[in-house]
C-alpha positions, -999 to +999 in steps of 0.1 A: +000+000+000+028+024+011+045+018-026+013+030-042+006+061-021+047+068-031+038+059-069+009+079-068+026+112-051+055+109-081+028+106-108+006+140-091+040+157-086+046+150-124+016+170-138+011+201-146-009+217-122-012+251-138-016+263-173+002+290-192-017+318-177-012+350-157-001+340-120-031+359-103-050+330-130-030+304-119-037+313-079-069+319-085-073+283-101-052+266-076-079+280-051-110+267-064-097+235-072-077+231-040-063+257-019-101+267-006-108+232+002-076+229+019-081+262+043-116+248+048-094+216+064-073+233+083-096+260+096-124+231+110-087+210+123-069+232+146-040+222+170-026+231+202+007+246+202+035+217+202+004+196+196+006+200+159+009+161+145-021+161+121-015+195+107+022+187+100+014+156+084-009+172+061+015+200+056+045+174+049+021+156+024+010+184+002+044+194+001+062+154-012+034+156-031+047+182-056+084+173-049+100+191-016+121+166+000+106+173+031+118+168+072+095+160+099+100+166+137+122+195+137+122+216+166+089+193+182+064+189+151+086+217+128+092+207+090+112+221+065+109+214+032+133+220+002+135+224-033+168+227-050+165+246-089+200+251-096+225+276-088+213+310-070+203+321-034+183+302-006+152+317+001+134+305+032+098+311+032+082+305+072+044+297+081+033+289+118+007+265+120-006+262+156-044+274+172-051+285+205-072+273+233-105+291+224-137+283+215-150+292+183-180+314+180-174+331+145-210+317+132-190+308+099-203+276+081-170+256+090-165+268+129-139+244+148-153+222+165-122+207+175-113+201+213-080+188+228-063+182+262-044+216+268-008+213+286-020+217+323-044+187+314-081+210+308-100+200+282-105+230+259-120+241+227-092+247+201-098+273+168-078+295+146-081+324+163-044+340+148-052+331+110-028+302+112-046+283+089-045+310+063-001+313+064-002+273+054-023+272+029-006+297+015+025+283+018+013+253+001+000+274-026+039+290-028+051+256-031+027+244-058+031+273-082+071+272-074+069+233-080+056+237-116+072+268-128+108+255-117+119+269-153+109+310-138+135+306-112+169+293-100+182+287-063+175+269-030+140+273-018+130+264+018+097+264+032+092+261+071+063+250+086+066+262+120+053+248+156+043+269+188+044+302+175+015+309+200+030+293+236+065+293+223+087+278+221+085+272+184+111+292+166+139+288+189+130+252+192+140+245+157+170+271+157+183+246+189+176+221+168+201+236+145+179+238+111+206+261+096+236+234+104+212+208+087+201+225+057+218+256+053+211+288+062+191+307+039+201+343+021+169+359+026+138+352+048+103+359+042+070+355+061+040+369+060+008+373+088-028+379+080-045+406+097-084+414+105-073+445+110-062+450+071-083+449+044-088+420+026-062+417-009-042+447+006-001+442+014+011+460+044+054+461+046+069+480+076+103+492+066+114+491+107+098+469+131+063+452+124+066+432+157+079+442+191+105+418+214+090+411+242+102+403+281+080+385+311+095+400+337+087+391+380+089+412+408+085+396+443+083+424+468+087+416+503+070+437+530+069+429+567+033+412+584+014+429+603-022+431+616-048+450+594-057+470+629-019+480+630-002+487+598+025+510+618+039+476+632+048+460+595+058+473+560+026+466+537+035+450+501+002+461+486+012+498+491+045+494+483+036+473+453+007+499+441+038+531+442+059+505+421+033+499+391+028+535+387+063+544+391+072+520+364+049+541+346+072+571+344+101+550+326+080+553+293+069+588+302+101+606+315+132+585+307+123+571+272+139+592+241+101+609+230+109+585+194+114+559+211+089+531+218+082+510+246+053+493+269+058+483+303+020+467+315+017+449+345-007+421+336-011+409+372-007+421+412-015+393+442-011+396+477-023+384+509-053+360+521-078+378+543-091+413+553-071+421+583-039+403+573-012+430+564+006+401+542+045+399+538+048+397+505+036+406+469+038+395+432+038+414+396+038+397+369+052+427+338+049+426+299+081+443+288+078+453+247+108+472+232+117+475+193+155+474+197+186+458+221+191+492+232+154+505+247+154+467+257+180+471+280+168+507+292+134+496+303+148+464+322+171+480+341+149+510+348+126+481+362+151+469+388+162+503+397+124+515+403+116+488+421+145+486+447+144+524+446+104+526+456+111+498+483+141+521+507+115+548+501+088+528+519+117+519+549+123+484+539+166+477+545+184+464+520+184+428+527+144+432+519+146+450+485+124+429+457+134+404+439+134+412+400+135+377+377+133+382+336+122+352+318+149+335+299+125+331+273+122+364+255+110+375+219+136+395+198+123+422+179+112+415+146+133+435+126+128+444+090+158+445+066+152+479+054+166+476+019+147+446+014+115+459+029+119+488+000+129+462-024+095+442-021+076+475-019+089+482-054+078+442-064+045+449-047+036+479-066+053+470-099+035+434-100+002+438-079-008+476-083-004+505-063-039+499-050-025+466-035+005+479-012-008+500+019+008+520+051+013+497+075-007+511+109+012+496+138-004+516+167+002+482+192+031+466+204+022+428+198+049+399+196+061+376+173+088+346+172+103+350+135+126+365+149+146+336+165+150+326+127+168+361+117+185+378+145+218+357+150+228+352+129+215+376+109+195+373+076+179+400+058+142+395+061+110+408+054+077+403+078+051+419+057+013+414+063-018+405+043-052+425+051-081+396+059-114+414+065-134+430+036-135+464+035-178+467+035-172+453+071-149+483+083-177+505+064-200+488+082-186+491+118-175+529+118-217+535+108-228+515+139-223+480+133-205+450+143-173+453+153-146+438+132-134+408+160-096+408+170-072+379+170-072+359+197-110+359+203-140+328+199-154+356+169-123+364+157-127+354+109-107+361+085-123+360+048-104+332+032-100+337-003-084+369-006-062+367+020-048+330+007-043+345-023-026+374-021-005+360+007+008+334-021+011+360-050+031+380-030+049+357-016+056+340-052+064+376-063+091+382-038+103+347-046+113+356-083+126+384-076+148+374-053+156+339-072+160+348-110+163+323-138+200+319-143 
């Protein structure tokens, strides 16, 4: 049986799968006759972050099918796929592929229904709530029109099908795995992420940073117990932890450059276990976003300094002072190659319109893991993004109506179609520029 599923993936990979056409034709082909069908798969077949098995099987099989020698279990459930075309550059193309622990409640036709056993052991609904599903179907539509249009280009071309881009560890997981020791490390890098916040068929590239680093940062403050009746007799860690979050806020206010960016929220305060109890400790758990090493290192040791510094205000001696922990795990900005990013706005607006490429509007300071893949070493890379929600709906929800959902929640939709494709025309775009016939 094995040998006939083999015989039969050689004979598909053998046939034309697009005719002599423009390559908006072709993409628009390839989705009605299989990209659509596959996003429909995906979308109702989400997985859990390092939980990815069935989707990277899939992946790996529409992939051999059109003739990537393809790796499994990179990194967890990672797989890279190549394509060697002769002499030229290696271009490394990168979709994640994981959902999140939500419940679906976008009213579309093809909702997840999909539950799994989450890593703390809670069963939990699972959905594409990051438009995960739309970054590998359109990688598999790269890899299809790449596949049967090997004469258009020469060079190395990789495509990464990436685990646990939403928990982490995903990228780094494969980078300690060491991918570029195994298959080389690529010339350029692209990825791409679809946004409900963009409108659906536009191309949004960010010239500096489209996604911030981010640190989890932990600040134990110790106080001194006491009764509620007599806080003179103790140092209380709720006070003293209240002056430290709005403290912190005056790092972003007063010491940050005013061009520079930064966000320092603290996500969570928790303290003591009854009215009268003056406790002897607190915890804050902090969000740290930066766009470079530099503020990075400003804002974390601002932290420490604020915090010890807010702590001998209150009377507390040194051998008290709070404890200050960063994660070990933290996001690297994702930093656009700058002559790139202008290079594939000129590809953008030479091959898909000026009415296709739009200003990017970063107004948040949301995180991404690509890049693990680009810092160090470095590769010149480009993290553009791919509007997903028609415009009639943003039309619709500055006269009154429904709001257009975010990602991350149980109504969060992106309109397929559009968004697959232009994510793969771009993409496939970018390619041939970047890998020329020789």
């Amino acid at each position: 049986m094995k040998l006939i599923i083999t015989a039969l993936l050689i004979l598909l990979s053998c046939q034309p799968l697009f005719a002599a056409s423009d390559l908006s034709g072709d993409i628009e082909n390839d989705y009605d006759q299989h990209l659509g069908d596959l996003w429909d798969h995906f979308h109702r077949n989400p997985e859990l972050s390092l939980m990815e098995f069935k989707t990277a099987e899939r992946l790996t099989k529409e992939l051999e099918a059109v003739g990537f020698k393809v790796t499994e279990k990179i990194g967890g459930t990672g797989i890279v796929a190549m394509m060697e075309n002769g002499k030229g550059p290696m271009v490394m193309v990168r979709a994640d592929m994981d959902g999140l622990p939500v419940t679906e409640k976008s009213g579309l036709p093809n909702a997840s229904t999909a539950t799994m056993t989450d890593w703390d052991g809670n069963e939990v609904g699972v959905m594409h709530a990051c438009g995960h599903d739309v970054h590998i179907t359109s990688l598999v539509g790269t890899g299809r029109w790449m596949s049967a249009n090997k004469n258009k280009w020469s060079g190395t071309l990789m495509l990464i099908g990436q685990p646990a881009e939403e928990k982490g560890p995903g990228a780094s997981a494969m980078m300690d795995d060491n991918i570029w020791q195994k298959f080389g490390q690529p010339d350029y890098a692209l990825a791409f992420h679809v946004g409900s916040t963009g409108v659906a068929g536009k191309v949004y590239v960010d010239e500096g940073s489209p996604y911030a680093g981010a640190d989890t940062v932990d600040i134990t403050v110790h106080g001194i117990g006491a009764h509620g009746a007599y806080p003179h007799s103790g140092k209380d860690p709720v006070v003293i932890a209240s002056q430290i979050v709005l403290n912190l806020q005056t790092i972003i206010s007063r010491e940050l450059a005013p061009r520079d960016a930064g966000v320092i929220t603290v996500g969570a305060l928790h303290s003591g276990t009854k009215h009268n109890i003056i406790s002897d400790r607190a915890e804050l758990q902090l969000t740290v976003r930066s766009l470079n090493p530099r503020v990075r290192t400003q804002l974390l040791d601002a932290i420490e300094r604020v915090a010890h510094g807010t702590a001998r205000t209150a009377g507390l001696p040194e051998d008290k002072l709070p404890d200050v922990s960063v994660s070990e795990f933290s996001y690297p900005p994702t930093q656009n190659d700058k002559k790139l990013a202008q290079r594939v706005k000129r590809i953008v607006l030479d091959k898909m319109g000026e009415d296709t490429l739009a200003e990017p509007d970063n107004l948040g300071m949301g995180a991404e893991d690509f890049g693990f893949f680009t810092t160090d070493p470095y590769i010149p890379s480009v993290y553009f993004g791919v509007g997903g929600t028609p415009a009639e709906d943003f039309e619709k929800a500055k006269n009154g109506g429904p709001a257009v959902p975010s990602h991350h929640s149980p109504l969060f939709k992106i309109t397929p179609e559009p968004a697959v494709r232009t994510g793969v025309e771009a993409t496939i775009h970018m390619l041939m520029d970047l890998m020329p016939a020789s």
